[in-house]
C-alpha positions in Angstrom: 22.4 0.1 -14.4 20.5 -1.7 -17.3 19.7 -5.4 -18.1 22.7 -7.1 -19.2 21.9 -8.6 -22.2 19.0 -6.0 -23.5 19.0 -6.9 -27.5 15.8 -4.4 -28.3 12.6 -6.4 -30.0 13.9 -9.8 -27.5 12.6 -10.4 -24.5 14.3 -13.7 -22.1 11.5 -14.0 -19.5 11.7 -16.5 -16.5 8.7 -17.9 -14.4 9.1 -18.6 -10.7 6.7 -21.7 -9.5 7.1 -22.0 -6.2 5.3 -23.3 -2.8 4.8 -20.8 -1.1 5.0 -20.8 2.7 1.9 -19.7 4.4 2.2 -15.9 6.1 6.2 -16.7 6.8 7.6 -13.8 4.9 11.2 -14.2 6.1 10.9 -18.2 4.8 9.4 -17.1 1.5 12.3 -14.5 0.5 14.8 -17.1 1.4 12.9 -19.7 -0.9 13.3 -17.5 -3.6 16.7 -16.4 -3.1 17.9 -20.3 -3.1 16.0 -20.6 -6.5 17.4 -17.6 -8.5 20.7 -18.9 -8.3 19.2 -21.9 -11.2 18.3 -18.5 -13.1 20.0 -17.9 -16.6 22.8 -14.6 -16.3 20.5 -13.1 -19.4 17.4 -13.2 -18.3 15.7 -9.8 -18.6 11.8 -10.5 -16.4 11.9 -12.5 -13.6 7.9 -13.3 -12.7 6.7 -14.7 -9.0 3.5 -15.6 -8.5 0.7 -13.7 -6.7 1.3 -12.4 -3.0 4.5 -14.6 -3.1 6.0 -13.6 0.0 2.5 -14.7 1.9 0.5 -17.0 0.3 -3.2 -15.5 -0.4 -4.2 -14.5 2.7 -6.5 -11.8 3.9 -4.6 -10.6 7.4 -3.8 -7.3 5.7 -3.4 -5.5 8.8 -0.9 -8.1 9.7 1.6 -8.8 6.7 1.1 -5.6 4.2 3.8 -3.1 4.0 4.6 0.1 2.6 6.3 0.2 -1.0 9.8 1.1 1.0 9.3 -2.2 3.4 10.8 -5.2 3.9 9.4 -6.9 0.8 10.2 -4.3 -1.7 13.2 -3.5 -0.5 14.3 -7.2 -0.9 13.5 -7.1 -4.2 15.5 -4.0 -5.1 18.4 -5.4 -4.0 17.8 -9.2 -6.0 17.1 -6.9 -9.2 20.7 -5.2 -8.7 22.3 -8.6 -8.2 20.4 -10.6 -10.6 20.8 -7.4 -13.4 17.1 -8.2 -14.2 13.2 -6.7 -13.9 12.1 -8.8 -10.9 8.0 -8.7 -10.6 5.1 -10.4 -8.5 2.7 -9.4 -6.4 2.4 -8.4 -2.7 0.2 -7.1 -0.4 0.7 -2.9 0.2 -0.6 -0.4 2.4 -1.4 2.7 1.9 -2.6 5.3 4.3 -5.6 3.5 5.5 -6.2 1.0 2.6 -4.9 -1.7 0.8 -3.8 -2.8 -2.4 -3.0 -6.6 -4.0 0.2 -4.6 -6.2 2.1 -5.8 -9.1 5.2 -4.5 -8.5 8.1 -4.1 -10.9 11.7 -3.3 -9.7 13.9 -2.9 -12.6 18.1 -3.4 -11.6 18.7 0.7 -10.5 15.9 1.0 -8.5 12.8 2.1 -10.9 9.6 1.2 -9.9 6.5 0.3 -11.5 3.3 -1.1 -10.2 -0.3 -2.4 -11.6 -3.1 -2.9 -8.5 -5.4 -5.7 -9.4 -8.9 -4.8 -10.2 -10.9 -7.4 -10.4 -10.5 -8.6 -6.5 -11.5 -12.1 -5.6 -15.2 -11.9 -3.7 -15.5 -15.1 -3.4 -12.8 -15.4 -1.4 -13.6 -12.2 0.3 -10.2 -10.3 -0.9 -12.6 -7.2 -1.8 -13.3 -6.9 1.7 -10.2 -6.0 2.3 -8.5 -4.8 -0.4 -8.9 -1.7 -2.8 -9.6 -2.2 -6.1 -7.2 -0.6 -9.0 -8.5 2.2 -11.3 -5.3 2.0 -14.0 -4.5 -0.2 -16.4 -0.9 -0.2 -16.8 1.2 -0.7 -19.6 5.2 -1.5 -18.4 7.5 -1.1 -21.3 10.9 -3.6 -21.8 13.2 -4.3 -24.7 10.7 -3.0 -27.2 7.8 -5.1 -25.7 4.7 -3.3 -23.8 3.4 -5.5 -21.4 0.2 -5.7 -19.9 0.4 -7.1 -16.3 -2.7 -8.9 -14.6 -3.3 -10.5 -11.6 -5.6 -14.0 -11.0 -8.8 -13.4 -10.9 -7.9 -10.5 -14.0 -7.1 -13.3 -16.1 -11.6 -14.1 -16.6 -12.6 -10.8 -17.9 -11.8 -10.5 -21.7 -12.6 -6.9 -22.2 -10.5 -5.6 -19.3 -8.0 -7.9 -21.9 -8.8 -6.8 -24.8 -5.7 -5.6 -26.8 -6.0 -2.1 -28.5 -2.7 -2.3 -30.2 -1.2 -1.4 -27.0 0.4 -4.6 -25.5 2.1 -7.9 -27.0 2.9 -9.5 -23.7 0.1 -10.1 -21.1 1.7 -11.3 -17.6 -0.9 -13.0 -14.9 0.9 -13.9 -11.5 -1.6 -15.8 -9.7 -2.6 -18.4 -6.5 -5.0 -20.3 -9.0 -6.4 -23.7 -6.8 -6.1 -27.1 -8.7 -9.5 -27.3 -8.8 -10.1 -24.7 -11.7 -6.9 -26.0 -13.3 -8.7 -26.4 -16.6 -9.8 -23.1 -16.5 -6.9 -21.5 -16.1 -5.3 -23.5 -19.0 -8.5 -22.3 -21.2 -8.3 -19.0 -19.9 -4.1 -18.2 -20.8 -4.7 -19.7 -24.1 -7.7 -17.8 -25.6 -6.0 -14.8 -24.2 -3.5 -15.2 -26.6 -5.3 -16.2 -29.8 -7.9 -12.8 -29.6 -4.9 -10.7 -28.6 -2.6 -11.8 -30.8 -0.1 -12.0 -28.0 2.3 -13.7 -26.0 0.8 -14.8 -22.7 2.5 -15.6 -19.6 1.0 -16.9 -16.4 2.8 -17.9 -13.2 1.1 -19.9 -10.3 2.1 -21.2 -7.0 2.6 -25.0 -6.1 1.5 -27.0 -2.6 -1.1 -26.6 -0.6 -1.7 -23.3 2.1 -3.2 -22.5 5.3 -6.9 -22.6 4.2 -6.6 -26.2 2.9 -6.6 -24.9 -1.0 -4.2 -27.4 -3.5 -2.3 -25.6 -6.3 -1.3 -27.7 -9.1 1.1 -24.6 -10.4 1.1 -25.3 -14.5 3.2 -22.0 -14.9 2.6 -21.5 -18.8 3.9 -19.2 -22.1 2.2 -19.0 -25.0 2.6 -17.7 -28.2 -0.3 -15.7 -30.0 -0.8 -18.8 -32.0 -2.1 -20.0 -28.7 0.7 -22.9 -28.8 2.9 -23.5 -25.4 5.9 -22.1 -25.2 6.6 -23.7 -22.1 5.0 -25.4 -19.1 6.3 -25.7 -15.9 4.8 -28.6 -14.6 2.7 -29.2 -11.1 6.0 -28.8 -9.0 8.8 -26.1 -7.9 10.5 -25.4 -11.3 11.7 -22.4 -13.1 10.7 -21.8 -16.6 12.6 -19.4 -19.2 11.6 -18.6 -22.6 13.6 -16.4 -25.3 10.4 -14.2 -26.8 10.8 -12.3 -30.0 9.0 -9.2 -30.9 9.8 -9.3 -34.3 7.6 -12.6 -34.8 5.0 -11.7 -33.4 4.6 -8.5 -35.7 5.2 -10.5 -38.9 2.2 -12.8 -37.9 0.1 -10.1 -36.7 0.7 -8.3 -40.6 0.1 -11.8 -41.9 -3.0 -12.8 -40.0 -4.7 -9.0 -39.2 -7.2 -9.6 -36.7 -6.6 -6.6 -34.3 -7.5 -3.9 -36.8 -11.2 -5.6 -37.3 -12.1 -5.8 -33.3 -15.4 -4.1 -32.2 -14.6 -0.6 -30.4 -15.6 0.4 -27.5 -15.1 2.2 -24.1 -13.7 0.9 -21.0 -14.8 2.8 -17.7 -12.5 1.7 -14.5 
C-alpha cells in the first residue's frame, strides 16, 4: 500500500511537537496516537521528535529495543492506518550496542533508518550509544531527503548538499536555552543548501530538569518560515513543492560553485 495522495514532485509533511513523558513509553505512544487523529487524510511524512517514546535519556539498557519491538512495531501499524511515512527517533539495540535511530516506516511495512553521528558528549549520549558511519539519503514523492538528528544539525560539512538532497529533516530534544541557536542553525541550513529544512523539537520540561521551548520549524531554501509551531503541543503541516525549489536553484546557482571535498565517516 502506497501514500494516498502521492502527486510525484509534492511533498505534504506534518511535524509532531509534543511533551514528551519522561521514560513512560506506553504514555508516550498513547500521546501520539490521541494527536494524529488532528492529522490531514493527505499527509505523506509524519515527523516526531528525537527519542519520542522516552524523552532523552541515557538508561539504554533499560528502554532500547530491537527494530521488531514494541516501539517499532507501533509505528508500523500507525503508518498502515494513517496511509503515511511515519519517522522519529528511538533508542535501538543491537547485539551488544546501541544506536539513537532515525527510523522510517512507510504504510506496507518498508523500513528505513539513519543512526545519528554526531552523539551528544556533553550530555554523555556517546557513552552509551554508537555512533553512525552512513549518511542516508530516504527517497519520497520525487524528494531525497536527508535525515539528521539534534546535535547533527551544528556540523555544516556533515550538511553540506552535493546535489543529493532537497529536504533536510532534524528530529531533536533541543533545551530552551540554545533556542536561538537552533533557529540560526535550521535557517542557514537552508540558504547554503538550497533546501527545504525541517526541524521538529519536543515541548515541557523532563526528568533531568532541562526546559524545551519546541519552535518546530520549515523553511524554504530562501531561508523564509514556512511554518512555526510555536512553544506548545501543536501539529504543523506544510504542502512542499519540488518543482520550486528547482526553478530557484536554476535561477540562483549556488550549488554548482561549492568547494569539493571528501567526507570520511
Amino acid at each position: 500500500m502506497e501514500v494516498s495522495t502521492n502527486n510525484q514532485n509534492v511533498l505534504t509533511l506534518s511535524l509532531i511537537q509534543a511533551d514528551l513523558v519522561w521514560e513512560d513509553v506506553n504514555a508516550n505512544l498513547r500521546n501520539f496516537e490521541s494527536m494524529f487523529g488532528s492529522i490531514p487524510s493527505n499527509v505523506d511524512l509524519v515527523v516526531l521528535p528525537e527519542m519520542f517514546s522516552t524523552g532523552f535519556s541515557m538508561q539504554v539498557e533499560r528502554f532500547a529495543e530491537p527494530m521488531d519491538g514494541e516501539t517499532v512495531s507501533w509505528m508500523k501499524k500507525q503508518a498502515a492506518s494513517l496511509n503515511t511515512v511515519l519517522a522519529g527517533s528511538l533508542m535501538i539495540r543491537e547485539n551488544t550496542s546501541f544506536r539513537n535511530r532515525f527510523v522510517f516506516v512507510r504504510p506496507d511495512g518498508r523500513l528505513e533508518f539513519y543512526d545519528k553521528r554526531h552523539l551528544f558528549s556533553m550530555g554523555q549520549e556517546n557513552d552509551h550509544f554508537m555512533p553512525g558511519k552512513e549518511r542516508k539519503i530516504v527517497e519520497l514523492n520525487g524528494f531525497r531527503i536527508l535525515p539528521q538528528v539534534c546535535y547533527d544539525l551544528r556540523f555544516p560539512v556533515f550538511s553540506r548538499n552535493r546535489n543529493d538532497y532537497d529536504l533536510l529533516l532534524n528530529c531533536a530534544n533541543w533545551p530552551a536555552p540554545r533556542k536561538d541557536v537552533w533557529l540560526c542553525l535550521l535557517k542557514a541550513r537552508a540558504i547554503e543548501n538550497q533546501a527545504f529544512v525541517a526541524g521538529v523539537n519536543r515541548v515541557g520540561s523532563d526528568a533531568n530538569g532541562i526546559h524545551y521551548s519546541g519552535d518546530s520549524l520549515i523553511y524554504d531554501a530562501r531561508g523564509s518560515v514556512l511554518e512555526h509551531a510555536g512553544n506548545a503541543a501543536n501539529i504543523v503541516v506544510q504542502k512542499l513543492s519540488l518543482e520550486s525549489l528547482l526553478n530557484f536553484r536554476s535561477k540562483f546557482p549556488v550549488l554548482p560553485d561549492g568547494d569539493d571535498y571528501t567526507l570520511y565517516l
